[in-house]
Phi, psi and omega in degrees: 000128167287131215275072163357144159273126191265119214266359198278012162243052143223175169263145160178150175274312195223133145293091191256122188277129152267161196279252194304159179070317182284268174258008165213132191305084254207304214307320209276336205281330167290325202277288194282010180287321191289325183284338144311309191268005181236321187302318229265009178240006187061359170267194171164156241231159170247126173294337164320284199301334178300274213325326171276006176239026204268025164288308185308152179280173183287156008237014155302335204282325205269281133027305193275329203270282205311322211269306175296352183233042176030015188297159183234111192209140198254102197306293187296350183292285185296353158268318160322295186305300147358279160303341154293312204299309172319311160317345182254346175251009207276348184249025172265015171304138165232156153280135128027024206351299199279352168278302174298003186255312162305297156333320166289317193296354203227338189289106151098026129249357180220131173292143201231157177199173175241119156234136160206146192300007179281172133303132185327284182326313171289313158326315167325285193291336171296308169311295221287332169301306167256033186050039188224009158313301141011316213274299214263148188261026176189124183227137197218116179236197198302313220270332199284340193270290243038076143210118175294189176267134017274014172294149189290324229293328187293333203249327188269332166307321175281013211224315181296290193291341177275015187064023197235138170302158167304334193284288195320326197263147165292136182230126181219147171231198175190056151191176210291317179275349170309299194274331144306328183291333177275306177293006151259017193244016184073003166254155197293120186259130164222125176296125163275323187304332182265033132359287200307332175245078187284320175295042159202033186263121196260130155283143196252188192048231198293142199312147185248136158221178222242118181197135211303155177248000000 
């Protein structure tokens, strides 16, 4: 059975979720769409070096690659592809356990939303994959800001539609610009990466206190 992250020493009105890496285990299923699409160019991608980026959106990610390795890449080409292929593999998504279980435990007593800097289709399709679509009363991705993370915009759009100030609400991601991008949007931030150790997982932004869930 999965061990929850336990939340009752904060305060908050709404949940806001980033998608990938958050509630869903993504990252291999991402790696290998971009490398299908740089193989079919003759490149090809490290996965280290993907794994320290995977905040940027496709096509900053493709855009970042072509520019640090001088690569010659016909960038909307390798995104095109990329995106057919994770559609066709999309439904080999697992979830997040412990976000995604947060998400079951709070959908419909407090408003949850999703923001992330992906496409909407991918995003969509990611939910519709692990049964957790359902959930949420907003999902605000790349296409609704048109800006990625670390701009606050995607976490102040999700926050604009569950009707709750930014202060109020909990955010949780798991990158660097996930996470600035939510602590510049005023909300209370928690990095999933430090999950394995969550009773010392330090929240960025807005003030924390101790209050019944």
């Amino acid at each position: 059975m999965t061990t929850l992250p336990d939340l009752s020493q904060y305060q908050f009105s709404a949940i806001v979720f980033d998608c990938d890496g958050t509630l869903v285990d993504s990252a291999a299923l991402h790696y290998e769409a971009f490398r299908s699409g740089l193989l079919d160019q003759g490149l090809d991608m490290n996965r280290t070096w993907y794994m320290e980026r995977t905040g940027l959106s496709r096509h900053a990610l493709i855009a970042a690659h072509a520019e640090e390795f001088g690569s010659q890449i016909d960038v909307p080409a390798v995104v095109a592809r990329s995106e057919d292929w994770f559609a066709e593999n999309v439904h080999r998504m697992t979830e997040v356990a412990e976000i995604a279980g947060l998400a079951r435990k709070y959908a419909g007593k407090v408003p949850i939303a999703v923001a992330s800097g992906g496409q909407r289709v991918h995003v969509e399709g990611s939910l519709t994959a692990t049964g957790l679509i359902g959930l949420f009363d907003a999902i605000v991705t790349l296409e609704d800001v048109g800006v990625g993370k670390p701009d606050p915009a995607v976490f102040l759009k999700a926050a604009e539609l569950l009707g709750v100030p930014p202060r109020e609400c909990l955010a949780f991601d798991d990158t660097d610009e996930g996470v600035e991008a939510a602590t510049r949007a005023g909300m209370t931030t928690i990095d999933v990466r430090q999950l394995a150790d969550w009773s010392s997982a330090a929240p960025t932004g807005g003030a924390t206190m101790r209050s019944s869930d």
